[in-house]
C-alpha positions as CSV (number, residue, x, y, z in Angstrom):
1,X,-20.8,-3.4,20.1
2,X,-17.5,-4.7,22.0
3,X,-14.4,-3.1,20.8
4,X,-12.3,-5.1,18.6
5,X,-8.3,-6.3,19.9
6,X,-6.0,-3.8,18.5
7,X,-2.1,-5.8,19.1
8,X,0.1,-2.8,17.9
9,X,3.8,-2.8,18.5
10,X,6.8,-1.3,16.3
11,X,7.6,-3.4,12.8
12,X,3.8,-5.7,13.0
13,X,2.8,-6.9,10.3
14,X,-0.9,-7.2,9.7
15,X,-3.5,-8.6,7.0
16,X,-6.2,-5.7,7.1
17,X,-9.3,-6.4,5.6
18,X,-12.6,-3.7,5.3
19,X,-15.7,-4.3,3.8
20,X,-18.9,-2.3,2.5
21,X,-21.5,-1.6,5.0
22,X,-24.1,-4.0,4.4
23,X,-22.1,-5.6,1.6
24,X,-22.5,-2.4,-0.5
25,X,-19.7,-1.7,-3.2
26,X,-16.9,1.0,-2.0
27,X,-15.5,0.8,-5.0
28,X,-17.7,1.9,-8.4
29,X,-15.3,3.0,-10.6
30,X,-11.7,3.7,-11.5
31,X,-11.2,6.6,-10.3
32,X,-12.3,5.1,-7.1
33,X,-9.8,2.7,-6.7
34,X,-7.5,5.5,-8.2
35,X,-8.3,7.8,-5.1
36,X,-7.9,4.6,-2.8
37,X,-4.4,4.2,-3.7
38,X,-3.4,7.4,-3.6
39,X,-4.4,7.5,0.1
40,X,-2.5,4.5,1.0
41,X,0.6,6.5,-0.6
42,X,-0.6,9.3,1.4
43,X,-0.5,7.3,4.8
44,X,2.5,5.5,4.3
45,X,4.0,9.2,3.9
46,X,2.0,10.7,6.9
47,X,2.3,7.4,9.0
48,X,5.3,5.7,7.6
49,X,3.5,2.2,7.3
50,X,4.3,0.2,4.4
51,X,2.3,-2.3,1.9
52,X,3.6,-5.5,0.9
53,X,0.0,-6.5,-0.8
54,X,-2.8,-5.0,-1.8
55,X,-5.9,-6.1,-3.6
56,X,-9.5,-3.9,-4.3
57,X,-12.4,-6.1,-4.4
58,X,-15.8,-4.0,-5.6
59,X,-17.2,-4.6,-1.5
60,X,-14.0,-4.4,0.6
61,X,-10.3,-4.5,0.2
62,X,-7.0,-6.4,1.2
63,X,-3.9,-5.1,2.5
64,X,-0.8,-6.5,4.2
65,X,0.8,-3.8,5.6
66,X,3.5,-3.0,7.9
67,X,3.7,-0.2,10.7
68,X,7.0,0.6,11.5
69,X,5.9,2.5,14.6
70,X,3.2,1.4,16.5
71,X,0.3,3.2,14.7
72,X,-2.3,1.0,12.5
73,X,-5.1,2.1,14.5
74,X,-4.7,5.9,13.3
75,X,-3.5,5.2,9.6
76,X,-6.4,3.2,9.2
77,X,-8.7,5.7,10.7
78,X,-7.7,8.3,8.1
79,X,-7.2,6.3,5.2
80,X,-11.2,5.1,5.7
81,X,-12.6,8.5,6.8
82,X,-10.3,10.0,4.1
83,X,-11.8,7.5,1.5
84,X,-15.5,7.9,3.2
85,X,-15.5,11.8,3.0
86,X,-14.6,11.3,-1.3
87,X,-16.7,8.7,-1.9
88,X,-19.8,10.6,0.2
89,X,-18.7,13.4,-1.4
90,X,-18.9,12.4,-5.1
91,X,-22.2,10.7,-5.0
92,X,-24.0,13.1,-2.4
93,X,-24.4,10.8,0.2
94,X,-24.1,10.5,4.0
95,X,-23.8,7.7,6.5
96,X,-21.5,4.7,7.0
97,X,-19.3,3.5,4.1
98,X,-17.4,0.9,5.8
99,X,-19.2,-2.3,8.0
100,X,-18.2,-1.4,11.7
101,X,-14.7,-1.7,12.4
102,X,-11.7,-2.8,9.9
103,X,-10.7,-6.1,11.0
104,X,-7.0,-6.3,11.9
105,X,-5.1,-10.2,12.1
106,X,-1.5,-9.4,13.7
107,X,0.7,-11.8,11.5
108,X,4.2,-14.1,11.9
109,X,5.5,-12.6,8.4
110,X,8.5,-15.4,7.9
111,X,5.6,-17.6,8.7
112,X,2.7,-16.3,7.0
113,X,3.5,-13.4,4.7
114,X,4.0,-15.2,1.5
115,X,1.3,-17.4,1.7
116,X,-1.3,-14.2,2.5
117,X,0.1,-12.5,-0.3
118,X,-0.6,-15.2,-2.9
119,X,-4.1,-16.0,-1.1
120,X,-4.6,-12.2,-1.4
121,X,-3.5,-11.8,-5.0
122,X,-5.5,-14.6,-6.2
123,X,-9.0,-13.4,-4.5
124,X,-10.3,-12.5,-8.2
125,X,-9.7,-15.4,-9.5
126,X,-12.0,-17.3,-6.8
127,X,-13.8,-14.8,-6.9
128,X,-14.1,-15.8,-11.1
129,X,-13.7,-12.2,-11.9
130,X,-10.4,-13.4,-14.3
131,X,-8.7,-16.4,-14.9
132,X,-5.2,-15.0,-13.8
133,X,-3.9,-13.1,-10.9
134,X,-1.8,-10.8,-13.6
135,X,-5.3,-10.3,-15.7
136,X,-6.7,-8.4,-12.7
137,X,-5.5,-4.3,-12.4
138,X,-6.4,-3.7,-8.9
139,X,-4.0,-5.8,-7.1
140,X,0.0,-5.3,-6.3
141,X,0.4,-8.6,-8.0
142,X,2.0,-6.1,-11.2
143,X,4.4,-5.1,-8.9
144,X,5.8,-8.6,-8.4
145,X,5.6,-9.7,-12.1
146,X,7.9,-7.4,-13.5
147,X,6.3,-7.3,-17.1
148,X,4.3,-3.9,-16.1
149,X,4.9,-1.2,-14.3
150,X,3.8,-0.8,-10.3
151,X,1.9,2.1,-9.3
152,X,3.4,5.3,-9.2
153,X,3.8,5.0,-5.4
154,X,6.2,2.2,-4.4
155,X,4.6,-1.8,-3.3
156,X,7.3,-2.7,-1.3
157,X,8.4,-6.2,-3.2
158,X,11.9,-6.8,-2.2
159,X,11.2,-8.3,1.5
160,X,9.1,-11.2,0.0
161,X,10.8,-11.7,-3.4
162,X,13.9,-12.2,-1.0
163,X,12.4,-15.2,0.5
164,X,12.5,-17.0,-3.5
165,X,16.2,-16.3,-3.9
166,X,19.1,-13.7,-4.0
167,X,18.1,-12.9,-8.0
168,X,15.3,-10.5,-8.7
169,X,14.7,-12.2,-12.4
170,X,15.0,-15.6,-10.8
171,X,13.0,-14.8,-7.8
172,X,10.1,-13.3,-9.8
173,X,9.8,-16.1,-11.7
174,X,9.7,-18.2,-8.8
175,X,7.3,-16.2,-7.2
176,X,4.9,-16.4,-10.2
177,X,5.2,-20.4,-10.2
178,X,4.2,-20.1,-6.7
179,X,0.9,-18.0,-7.2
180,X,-0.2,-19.3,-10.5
181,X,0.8,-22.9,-10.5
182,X,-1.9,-23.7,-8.4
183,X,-5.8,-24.0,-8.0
184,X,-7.1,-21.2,-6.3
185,X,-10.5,-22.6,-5.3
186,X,-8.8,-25.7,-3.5
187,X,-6.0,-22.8,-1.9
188,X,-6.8,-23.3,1.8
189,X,-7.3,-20.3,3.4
190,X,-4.7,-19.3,5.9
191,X,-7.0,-18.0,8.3
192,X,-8.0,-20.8,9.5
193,X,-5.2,-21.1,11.2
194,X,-5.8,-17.8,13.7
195,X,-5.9,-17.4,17.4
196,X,-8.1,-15.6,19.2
197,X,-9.2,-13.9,16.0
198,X,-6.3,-11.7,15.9
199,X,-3.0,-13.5,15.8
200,X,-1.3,-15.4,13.1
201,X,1.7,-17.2,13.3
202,X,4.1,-20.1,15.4
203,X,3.7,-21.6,18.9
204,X,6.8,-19.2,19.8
205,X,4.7,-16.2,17.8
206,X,1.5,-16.6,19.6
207,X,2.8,-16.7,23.0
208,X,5.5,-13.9,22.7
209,X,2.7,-11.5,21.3
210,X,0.6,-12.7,24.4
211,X,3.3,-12.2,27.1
212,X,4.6,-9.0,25.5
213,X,1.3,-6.9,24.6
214,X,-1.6,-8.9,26.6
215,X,-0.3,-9.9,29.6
216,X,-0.5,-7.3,31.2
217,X,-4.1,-5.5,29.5
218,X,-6.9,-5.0,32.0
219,X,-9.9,-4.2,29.3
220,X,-11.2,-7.4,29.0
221,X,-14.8,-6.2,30.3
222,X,-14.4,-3.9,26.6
223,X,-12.8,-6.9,24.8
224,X,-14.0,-10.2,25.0
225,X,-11.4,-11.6,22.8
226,X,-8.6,-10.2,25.2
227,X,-10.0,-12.8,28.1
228,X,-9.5,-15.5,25.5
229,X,-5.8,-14.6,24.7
230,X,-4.1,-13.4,27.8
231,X,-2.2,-15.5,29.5
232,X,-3.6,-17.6,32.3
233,X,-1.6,-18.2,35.3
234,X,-2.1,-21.2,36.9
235,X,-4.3,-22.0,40.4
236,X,-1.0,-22.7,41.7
237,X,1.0,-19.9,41.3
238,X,-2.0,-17.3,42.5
239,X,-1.9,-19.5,45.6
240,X,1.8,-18.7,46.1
241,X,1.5,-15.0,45.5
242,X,-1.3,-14.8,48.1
243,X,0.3,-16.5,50.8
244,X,3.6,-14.6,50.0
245,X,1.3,-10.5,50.2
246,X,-0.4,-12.3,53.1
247,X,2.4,-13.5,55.3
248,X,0.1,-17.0,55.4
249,X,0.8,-20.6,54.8
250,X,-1.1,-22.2,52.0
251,X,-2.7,-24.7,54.5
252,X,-4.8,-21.7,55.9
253,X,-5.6,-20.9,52.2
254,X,-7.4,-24.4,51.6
255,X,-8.9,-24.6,55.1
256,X,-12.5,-24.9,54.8
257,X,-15.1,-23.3,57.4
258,X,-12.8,-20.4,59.2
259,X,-14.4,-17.1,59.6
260,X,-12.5,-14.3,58.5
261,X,-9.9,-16.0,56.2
262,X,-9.1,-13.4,54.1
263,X,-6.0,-15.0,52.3
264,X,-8.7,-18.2,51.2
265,X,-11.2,-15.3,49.9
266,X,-7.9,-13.4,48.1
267,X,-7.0,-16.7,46.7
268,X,-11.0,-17.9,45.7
269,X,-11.8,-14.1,43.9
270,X,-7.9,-14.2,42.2
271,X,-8.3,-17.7,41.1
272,X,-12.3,-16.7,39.6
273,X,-11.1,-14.1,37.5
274,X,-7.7,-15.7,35.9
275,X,-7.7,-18.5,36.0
276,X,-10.8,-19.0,33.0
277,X,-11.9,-22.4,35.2
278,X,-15.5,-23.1,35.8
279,X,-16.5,-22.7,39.7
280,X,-17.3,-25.7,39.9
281,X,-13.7,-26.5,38.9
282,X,-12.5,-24.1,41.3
283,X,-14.4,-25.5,44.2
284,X,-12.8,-29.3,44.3
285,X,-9.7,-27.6,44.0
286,X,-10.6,-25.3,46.9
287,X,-11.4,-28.2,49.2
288,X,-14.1,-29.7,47.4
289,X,-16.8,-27.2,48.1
290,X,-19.9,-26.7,45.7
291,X,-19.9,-24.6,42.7
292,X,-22.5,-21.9,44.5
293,X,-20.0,-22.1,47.1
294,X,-17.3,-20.8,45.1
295,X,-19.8,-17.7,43.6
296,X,-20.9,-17.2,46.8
297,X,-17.5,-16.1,48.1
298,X,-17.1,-14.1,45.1
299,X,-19.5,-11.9,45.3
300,X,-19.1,-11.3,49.1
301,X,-15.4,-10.7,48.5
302,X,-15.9,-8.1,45.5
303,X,-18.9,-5.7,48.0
304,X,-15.2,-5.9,50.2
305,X,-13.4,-4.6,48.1
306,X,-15.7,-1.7,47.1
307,X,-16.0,-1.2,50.8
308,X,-12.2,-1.2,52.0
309,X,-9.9,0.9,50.1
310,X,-6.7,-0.8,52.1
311,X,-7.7,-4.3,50.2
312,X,-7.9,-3.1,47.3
313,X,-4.6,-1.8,47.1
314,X,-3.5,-5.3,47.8
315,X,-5.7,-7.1,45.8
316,X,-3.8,-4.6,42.9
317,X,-1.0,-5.3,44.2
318,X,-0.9,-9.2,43.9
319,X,-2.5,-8.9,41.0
320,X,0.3,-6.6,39.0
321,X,2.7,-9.5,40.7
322,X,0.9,-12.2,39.2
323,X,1.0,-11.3,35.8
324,X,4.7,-11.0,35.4
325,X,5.5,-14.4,36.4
């Protein structure tokens, strides 16, 4: 199974979501839920991340949590082995509790954090487990009401009561308006707005995520969805870099038919593995040569490079000089 994309960074904010192996239950009673919390309270004093939502479904679970150091990988690790080992434990059982890998969704929180809270706070209401959001006690939604008491560890409520005004009486009751007064079954889901499976948020969001943390990843082969997401630099400017390594003019680059043109089999291998174009695609802008053609010099060029040790380091080279433009 491919490795999910893991986009860590100091003060991310992510929607985490884990579900039952097989769609089994994780959580089967109280005191289930009871231990769940109390390891989130535990991470967040071992890792320092915080929760600004939570909800416990019977088959998986909702959190959006921040990581003030770059770390969600590991407090999610040990909050779900911690939880697998109890729940094993308790009912003498072995084997997976979880359903592969916790899925991760790097969010915009100005953008997205309030709406993700409500969606999340009102799953057991689509789900028709209550009829209110405040009826249901396994959610932080108590926290943000302020008739009852939050758990005993602290739901950090203050960042997104903020965004409903200066007052925490009048922002409370704003926020309440703005999760009950509406129908949860026609709520549209704000995943559907998601790049790459991973990334949630503004034009400016997406692409300073991709040029900060992306651009400059080489485990695509590992990742698929890191091939989708990673910049692309155009045919253009992988042209310019090759003639500039190579000391050549870019005519020599599109000349067609010239033995040993190693700055037109740079530029056809370079432009095959950034530029996400189809070889076809590559081969009328390479002088309107066939598709074959184009896979052709490929493949010759890569049994090069495992040959020649001296062009490799410059196909490294221009490639490291690519990616930051």
């Amino acid at each position: 199974m491919a490795r999910p994309l893991r986009i860590e960074y100091p003060g991310a904010f992510y929607h985490v979501i884990n579900r039952g192996n097989a769609g089994e239950n994780i959580f089967k009673s109280k005191r289930d839920r009871e231990k769940f919390l109390e390891y989130l309270q535990k991470a967040g004093e071992r890792f320092s991340t915080i929760i600004h939502t939570y909800c416990l479904m019977d088959n998986h679970y909702h959190l959006l949590m921040e990581t003030p150091e770059p770390n969600l990988s590991v407090a999610l690790q040990w909050i779900n082995v911690s939880y697998a080992l109890y729940f094993n434990r308790k009912r003498h059982r072995s084997g997976h509790l979880f359903q592969a890998r916790f899925k991760a969704i790097v969010i915009d929180a100005d953008e997205y954090l309030i709406q993700l809270s409500r969606y999340i706070h009102l799953n057991p209401v689509r789900a028709k487990i209550t009829h209110t959001p405040a009826a249901y006690p396994w959610s932080s939604y108590h926290a943000f009401t302020g008739k009852e008491k939050p758990p005993q560890w602290p739901v950090e409520t203050k960042w997104l009561l903020s965004q409903f005004g200066k007052r925490r009486k009048d922002a409370i009751r704003s926020d309440r308006s703005y999760v009950e007064e509406v129908e949860a079954d026609a709520l549209e889901n704000p995943h559907k707005h998601i790049v790459g499976g991973v990334i949630l948020g503004d034009t400016d969001f997406i692409d300073w995520v991709k040029e900060q943390f992306l651009s400059f990843r080489d485990d695509g082969d590992e990742i698929p969805q890191l091939k989708k997401l990673k910049p692309r630099p155009s045919l253009e400017t992988i042209v310019r870099v090759v003639c500039d390594e190579m000391r050549c003019s870019e005519e020599e680059i599109f000349k067609k038919g010239r033995h040993k043109n190693i700055g037109r089999e740079m530029a056809i291998f370079l432009a095959r593995d950034f530029s996400g174009l189809s070889c076809k695609a590559l081969g009328k802008y390479f002088g309107e040569i066939s598709g074959p053609a184009i896979t052709l010099s490929y493949n010759h060029f890569t049994g090069k490079l495992e040959s020649d040790k001296r062009v490799m380091g410059k196909i490294n080279k221009i490639k490291k000089r690519i990616l930051i433009i």
